[in-house]
C-alpha positions in Angstrom: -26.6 3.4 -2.2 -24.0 1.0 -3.6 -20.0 1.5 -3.9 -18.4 -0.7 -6.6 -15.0 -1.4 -7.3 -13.8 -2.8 -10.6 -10.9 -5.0 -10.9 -7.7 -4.6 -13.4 -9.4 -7.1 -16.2 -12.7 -4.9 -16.0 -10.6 -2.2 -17.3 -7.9 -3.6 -19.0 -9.5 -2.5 -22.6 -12.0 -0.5 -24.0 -14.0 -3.4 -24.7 -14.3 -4.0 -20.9 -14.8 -0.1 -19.8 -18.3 -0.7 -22.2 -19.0 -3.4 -20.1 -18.4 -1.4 -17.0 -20.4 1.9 -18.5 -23.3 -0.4 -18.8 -23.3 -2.1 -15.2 -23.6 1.2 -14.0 -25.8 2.7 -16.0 -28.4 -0.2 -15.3 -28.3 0.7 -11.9 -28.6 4.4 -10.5 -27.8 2.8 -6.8 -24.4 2.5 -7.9 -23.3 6.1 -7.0 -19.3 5.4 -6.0 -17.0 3.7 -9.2 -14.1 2.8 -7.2 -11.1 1.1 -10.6 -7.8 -0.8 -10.7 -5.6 0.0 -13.3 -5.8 -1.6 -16.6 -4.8 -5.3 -16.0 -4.2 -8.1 -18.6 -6.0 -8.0 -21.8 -5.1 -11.7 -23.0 -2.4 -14.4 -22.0 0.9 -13.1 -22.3 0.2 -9.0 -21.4 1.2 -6.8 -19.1 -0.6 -4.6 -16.4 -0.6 -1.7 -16.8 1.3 -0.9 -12.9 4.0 -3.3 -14.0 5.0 -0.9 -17.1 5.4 1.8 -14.3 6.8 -0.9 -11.9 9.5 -1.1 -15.0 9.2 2.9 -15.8 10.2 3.6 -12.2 13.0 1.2 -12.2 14.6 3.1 -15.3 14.0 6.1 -13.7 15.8 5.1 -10.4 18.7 3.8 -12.3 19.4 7.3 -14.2 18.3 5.0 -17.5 16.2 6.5 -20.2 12.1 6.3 -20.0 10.7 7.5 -22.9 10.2 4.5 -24.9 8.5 2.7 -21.8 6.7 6.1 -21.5 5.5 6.0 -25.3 4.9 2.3 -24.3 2.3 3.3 -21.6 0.5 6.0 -23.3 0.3 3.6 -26.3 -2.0 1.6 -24.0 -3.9 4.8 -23.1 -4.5 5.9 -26.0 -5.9 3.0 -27.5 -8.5 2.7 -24.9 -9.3 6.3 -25.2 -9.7 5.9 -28.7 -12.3 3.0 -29.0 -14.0 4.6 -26.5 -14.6 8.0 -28.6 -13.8 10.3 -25.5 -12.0 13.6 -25.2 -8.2 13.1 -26.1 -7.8 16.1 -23.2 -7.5 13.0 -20.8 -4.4 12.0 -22.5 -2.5 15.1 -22.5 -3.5 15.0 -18.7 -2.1 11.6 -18.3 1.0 12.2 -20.1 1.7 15.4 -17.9 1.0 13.4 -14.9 3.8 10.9 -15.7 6.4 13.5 -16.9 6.0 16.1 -13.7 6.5 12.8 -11.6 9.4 11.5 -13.1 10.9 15.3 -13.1 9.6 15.8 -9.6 12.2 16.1 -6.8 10.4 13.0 -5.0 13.3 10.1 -3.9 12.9 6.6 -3.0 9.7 5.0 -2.5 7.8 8.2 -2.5 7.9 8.4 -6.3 8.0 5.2 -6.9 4.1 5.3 -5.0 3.4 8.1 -7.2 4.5 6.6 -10.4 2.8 3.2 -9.5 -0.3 4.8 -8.9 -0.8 6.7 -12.4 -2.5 3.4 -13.5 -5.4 3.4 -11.3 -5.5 7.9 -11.8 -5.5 7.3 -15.4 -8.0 4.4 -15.3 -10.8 6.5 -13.2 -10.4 9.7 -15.5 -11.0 7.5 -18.5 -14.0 5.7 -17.2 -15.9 8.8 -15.6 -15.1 10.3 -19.5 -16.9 7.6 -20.8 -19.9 7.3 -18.6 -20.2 11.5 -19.4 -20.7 10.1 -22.9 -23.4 7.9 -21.9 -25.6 10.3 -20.8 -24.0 9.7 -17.3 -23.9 12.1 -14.7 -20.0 11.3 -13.7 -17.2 13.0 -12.6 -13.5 12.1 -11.2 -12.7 12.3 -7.6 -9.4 12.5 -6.6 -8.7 10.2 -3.3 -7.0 13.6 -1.7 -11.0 15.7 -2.8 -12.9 12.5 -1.6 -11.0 13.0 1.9 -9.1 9.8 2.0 -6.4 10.3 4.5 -3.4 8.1 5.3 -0.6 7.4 7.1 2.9 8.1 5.9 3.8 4.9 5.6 5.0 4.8 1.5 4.0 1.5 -0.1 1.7 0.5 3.2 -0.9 3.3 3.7 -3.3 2.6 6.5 -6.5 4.6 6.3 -6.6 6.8 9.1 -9.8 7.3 10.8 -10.9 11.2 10.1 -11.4 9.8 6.8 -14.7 8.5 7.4 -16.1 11.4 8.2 -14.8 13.4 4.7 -16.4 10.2 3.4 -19.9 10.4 4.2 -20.1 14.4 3.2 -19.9 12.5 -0.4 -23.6 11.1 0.2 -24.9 14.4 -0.2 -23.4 14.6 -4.1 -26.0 14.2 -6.9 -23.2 12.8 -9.5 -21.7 9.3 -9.4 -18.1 9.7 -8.1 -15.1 7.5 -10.1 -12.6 7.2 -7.7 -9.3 6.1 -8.2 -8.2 2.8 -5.9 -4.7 1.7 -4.3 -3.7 5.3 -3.1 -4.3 7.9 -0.4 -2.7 11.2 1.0 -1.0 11.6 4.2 -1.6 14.7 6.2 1.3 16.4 4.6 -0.1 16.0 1.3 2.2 13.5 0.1 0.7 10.6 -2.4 1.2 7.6 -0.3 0.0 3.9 -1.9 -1.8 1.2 0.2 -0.1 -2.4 0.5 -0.9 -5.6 -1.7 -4.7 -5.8 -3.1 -4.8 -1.5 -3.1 -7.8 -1.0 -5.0 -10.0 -3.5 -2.7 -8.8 -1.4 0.0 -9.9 2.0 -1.0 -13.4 0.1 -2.1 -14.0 -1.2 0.8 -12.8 2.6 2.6 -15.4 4.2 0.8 -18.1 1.9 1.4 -17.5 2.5 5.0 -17.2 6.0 4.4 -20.6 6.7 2.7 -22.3 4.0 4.6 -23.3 2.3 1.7 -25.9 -0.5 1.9 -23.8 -2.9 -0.3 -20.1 -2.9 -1.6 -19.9 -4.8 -4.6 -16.6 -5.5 -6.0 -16.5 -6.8 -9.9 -13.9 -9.0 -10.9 -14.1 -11.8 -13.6 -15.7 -14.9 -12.1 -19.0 -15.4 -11.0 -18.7 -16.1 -7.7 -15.7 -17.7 -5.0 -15.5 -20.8 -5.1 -15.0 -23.8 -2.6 -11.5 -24.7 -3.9 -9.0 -23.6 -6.8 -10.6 -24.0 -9.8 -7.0 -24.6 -11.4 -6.9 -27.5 -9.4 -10.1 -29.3 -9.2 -12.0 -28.6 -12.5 -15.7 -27.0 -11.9 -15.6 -26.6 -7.9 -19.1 -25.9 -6.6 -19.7 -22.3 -5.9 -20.0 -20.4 -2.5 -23.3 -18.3 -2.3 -22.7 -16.8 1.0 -19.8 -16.2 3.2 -19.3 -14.9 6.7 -16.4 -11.9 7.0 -14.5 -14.5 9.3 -14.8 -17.1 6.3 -13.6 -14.7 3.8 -10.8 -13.3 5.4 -9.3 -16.8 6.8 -9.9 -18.1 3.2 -7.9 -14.8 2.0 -5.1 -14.8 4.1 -4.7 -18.2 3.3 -4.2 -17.5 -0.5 -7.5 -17.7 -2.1 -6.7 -15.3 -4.6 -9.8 -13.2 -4.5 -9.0 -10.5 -1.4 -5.7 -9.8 0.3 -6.2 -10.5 3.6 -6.8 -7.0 4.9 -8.1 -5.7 1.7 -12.0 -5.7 3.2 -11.9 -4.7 7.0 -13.0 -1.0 6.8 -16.5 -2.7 5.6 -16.5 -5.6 8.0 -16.2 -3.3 10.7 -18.8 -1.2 9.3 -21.1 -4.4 8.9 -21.5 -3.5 5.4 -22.2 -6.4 2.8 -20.0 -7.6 0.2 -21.0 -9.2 -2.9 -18.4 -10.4 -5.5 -19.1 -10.1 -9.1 -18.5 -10.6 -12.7 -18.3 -7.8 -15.0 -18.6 -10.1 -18.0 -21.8 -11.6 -16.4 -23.4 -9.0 -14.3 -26.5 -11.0 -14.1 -24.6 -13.7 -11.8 -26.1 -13.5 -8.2 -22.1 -13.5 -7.3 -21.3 -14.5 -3.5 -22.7 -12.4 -1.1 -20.0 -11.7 1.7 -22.3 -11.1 5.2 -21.6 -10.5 9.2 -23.4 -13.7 10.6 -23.5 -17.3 9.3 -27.0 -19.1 8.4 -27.7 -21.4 11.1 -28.6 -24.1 8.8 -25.6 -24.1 6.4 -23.0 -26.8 6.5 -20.1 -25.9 8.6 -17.4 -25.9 6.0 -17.6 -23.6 3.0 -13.9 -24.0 1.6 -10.3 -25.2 1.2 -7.7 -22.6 0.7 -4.0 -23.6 0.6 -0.6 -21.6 0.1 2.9 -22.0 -0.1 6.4 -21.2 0.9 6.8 -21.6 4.4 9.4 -23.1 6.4 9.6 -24.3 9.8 11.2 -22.8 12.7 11.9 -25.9 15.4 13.1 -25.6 18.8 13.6 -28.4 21.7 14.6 -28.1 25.2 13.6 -30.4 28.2 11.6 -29.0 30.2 10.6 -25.7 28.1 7.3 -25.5 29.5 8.9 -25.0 33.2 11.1 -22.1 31.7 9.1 -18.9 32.2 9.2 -16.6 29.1 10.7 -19.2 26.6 8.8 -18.3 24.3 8.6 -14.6 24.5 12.1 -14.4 24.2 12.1 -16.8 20.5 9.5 -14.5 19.3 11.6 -11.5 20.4 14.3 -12.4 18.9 12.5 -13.0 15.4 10.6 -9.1 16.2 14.3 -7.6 16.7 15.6 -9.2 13.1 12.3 -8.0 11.5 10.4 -11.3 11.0 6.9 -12.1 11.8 5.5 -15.3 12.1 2.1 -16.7 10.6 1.5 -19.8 13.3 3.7 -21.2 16.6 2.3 -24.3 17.3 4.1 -25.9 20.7 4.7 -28.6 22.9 5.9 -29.3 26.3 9.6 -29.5 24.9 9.5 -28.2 21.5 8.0 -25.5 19.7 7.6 -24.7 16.0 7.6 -21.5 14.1 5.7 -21.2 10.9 7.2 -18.3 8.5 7.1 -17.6 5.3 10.0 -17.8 2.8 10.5 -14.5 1.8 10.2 -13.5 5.6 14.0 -14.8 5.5 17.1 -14.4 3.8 20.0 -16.0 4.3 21.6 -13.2 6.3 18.6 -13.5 8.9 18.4 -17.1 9.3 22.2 -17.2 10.7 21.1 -14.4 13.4 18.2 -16.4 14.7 19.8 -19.6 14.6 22.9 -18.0 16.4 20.5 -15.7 18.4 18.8 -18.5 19.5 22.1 -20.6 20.4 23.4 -18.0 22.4 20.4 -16.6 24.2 18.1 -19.6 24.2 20.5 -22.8 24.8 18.4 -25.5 23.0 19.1 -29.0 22.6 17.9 -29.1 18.8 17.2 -25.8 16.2 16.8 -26.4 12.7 15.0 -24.2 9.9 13.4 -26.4 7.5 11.8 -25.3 4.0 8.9 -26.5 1.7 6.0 -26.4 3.4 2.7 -25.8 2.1 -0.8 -25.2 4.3 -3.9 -25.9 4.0 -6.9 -24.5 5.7 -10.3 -26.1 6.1 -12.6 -23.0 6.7 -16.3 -23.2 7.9 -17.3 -20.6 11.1 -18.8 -22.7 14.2 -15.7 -25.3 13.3 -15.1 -25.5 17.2 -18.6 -26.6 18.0 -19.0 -29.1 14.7 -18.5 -32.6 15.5 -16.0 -34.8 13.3 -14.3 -32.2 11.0 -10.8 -33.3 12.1 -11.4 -36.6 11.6 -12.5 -36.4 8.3 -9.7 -33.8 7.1 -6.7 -36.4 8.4 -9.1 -39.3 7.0 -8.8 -37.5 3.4 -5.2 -37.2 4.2 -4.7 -40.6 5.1 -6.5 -41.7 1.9 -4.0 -39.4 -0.6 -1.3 -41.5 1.4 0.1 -38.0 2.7 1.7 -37.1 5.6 0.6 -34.7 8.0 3.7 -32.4 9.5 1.5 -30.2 11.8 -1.7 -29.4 12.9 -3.1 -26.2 14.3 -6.9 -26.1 15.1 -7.1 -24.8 18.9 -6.7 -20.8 18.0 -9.1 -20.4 15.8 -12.9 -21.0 15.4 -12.7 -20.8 11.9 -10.3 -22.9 10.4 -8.3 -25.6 10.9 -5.2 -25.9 9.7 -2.6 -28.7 8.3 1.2 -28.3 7.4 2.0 -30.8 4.6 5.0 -31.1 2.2 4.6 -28.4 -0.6 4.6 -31.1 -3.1 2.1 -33.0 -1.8 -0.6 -29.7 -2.1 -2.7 -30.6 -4.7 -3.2 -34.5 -4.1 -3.7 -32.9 -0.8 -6.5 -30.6 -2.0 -8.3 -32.9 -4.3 -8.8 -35.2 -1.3 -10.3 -32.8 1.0 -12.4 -31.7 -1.9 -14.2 -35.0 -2.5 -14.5 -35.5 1.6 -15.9 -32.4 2.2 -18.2 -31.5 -1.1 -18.8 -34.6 -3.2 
């Protein structure tokens, strides 16, 4: 039994939803459709959640929203269209988005309910069109499937009674199209999961139903060792450990949020990524344990907009609870951190830009002034990092020294390095403008 999720771009037209009818019909495994909404269709468009993004926006500001409501169905009906299925999937679209705007819902609660008409619509349209391939399909909504979250608007986290709701769906004889990037809270209420929604709710019901394999369609073949927008035809990755993927997530890889596949890693199930245009791909297979005879390093991921938290004091490693009480102070104005690497009289603070405003950064620095007493505090901005991934990095001989060797080559300072907590990656705090010399380097040390 296999649960697979279909991106934005493998809806995005009708051209794509064929593409989509046929990978499933060539496979009667593939018994749970998890879909995005429609995402771009060529250079220049926009998604389909942006429109509502923009819808919602009218709405809040008492604006009219009928021509970005026209604008939206335009889009839907056009699909529906070239795909010759029952208009009655427009009228229940339309209704959707008119009873939600009327609704009395405030704040973020419609603004989740609105956002997640794209990926609603987008499941109802597919599961009409597989019924017209001689497909045994039907829509699910998250609420019927038994996908329950917390009330958290705009950050649903799956809550764990789900699971069991879940598997009851084994037992169904049709294949279920289920709508991604939304759940319900107890209470009823239509609450949306954080960044990289869809993924999430694919990788939920893969652990719900137990499947054997999650496989999650986007528009490349497989991930790759490096950003193929900045070294032209990287090699490919074949196989990847969960710790691999999600260190080379989180660290802005551009193919998972972060988070976005932890319901299956904790339920051991395998991931393989994709391509709807090329379904015959073997696509990257995402797996629990690493192959003891693959080289240690399997990628370079890098991101940007940080900045850099710095504290000295003599003697700060003598001062019991130093550092408790910086991090504190960052918790109590609402600002996490990503690393704090430290010394025996200084200690930096990795966060990223948009963690800060310019409101915030006066309270720490004066919070930290006040309550702290350092001898030096300064916030300083553009950084990027980059993360050399590979499990078993802890017990491999000589990858430092040939990451700061590539560094040294590309003439590039290196601000900060942080390998000690973590057996996966090491990472390396450059100048932001320095990234992609940065990256080619590494690239020809580690895979040419």
């Amino acid at each position: 039994m296999k649960v697979a999720k279909f991106g934005g771009s493998s809806v995005a037209s009708s051209e794509q939803i064929k593409k989509v009818g046929s990978v499933i019909g060539d496979d009667p495994d593939r018994k749970f459709v998890v879909v995005s909404a429609p995402g771009k269709r060529f250079s220049g468009d926009t998604k389909i959640t942006d429109l509502l993004i923009e819808l919602d926006e009218l709405a809040e500001d008492n604006k009219d929203t009928q021509h970005k409501v026209t604008e939206i169905m335009k889009r839907f009906s056009e699909i529906v269209e070239e795909l010759q299925v029952s208009k009655t999937v427009l009228d229940s679209i339309e209704n959707t988005i008119h009873s939600t705007l009327n609704s009395d819902w405030t704040g973020q609660m419609k603004t989740d309910a609105l956002k997640s008409i794209g990926e609603d619509s987008s499941a109802k349209i597919v599961s009409e069109y597989l019924k017209t391939q001689g497909l045994n399909a039907e829509y699910v909504n998250p609420q019927d499937a038994g996908i329950i979250v917390s009330n958290e608007p705009g950050n649903a986290q799956v809550l764990p009674e789900s699971y069991e709701k879940l598997y009851t769906m084994r037992q169904k004889d049709s294949i279920s199209v289920i709508p991604g990037f939304f759940g319900y809270a107890k209470s009823g209420q239509l609450i949306t999961f954080p960044r990289g929604g869809s993924d999430i709710t694919g990788s939920i019901v893969a652990a719900g139903v137990q499947a054997d394999l999650y496989e999650n369609f986007t528009d490349v073949d497989s991930v790759y060792v490096v950003d193929p927008r900045v070294i032209e035809n990287p090699e490919e990755v074949t196989k990847l450990t969960y710790k691999e993927m999600r260190e080379l997530s989180y660290s802005g890889f551009g193919v998972f949020h972060d988070e976005a596949l932890m319901p299956a890693f904790q339920a051991e199930i395998p991931v393989c990524i994709k391509n709807t245009n090329n379904p015959s791909s073997s696509g990257t297979m995402i797996v629990s344990e690493k192959d003891p005879d693959t080289r240690c390093v399997v990628g370079i991921a890098a991101d940007t907009g940080f900045s850099n938290l710095y504290v000295s004091k003599y003697l700060m490693n003598r001062e019991i609870g130093f550092g408790r009480r910086l991090l504190q102070i960052l918790e109590e104005e609402g600002i996490s951190f990503e690393h704090a690497p430290s010394g025996i009289d200084n200690m930096s603070v990795i966060i990223r830009d948009n963690q800060l405003t310019a409101e915030k950064e006066l309270n720490v620095i004066n919070r930290i002034k006040s309550e702290l007493n350092p001898e030096t505090i300064s916030i300083d901005y553009g950084f990027a990092m980059i993360m050399v991934v590979g499990e078993g990095m802890m017990n491999a001989v000589g990858i430092a020294e040939k990451s700061t060797a590539a560094f040294a080559e590309a003439n590039i300072s290196i601000e900060m390095i942080n390998q000690g907590s973590s057996e996966v990656s090491v990472m390396f705090g450059i100048r932001k403008d320095k990234l992609d010399l940065a990256i080619k380097s590494l690239y020809n040390k580690f895979f040419e």
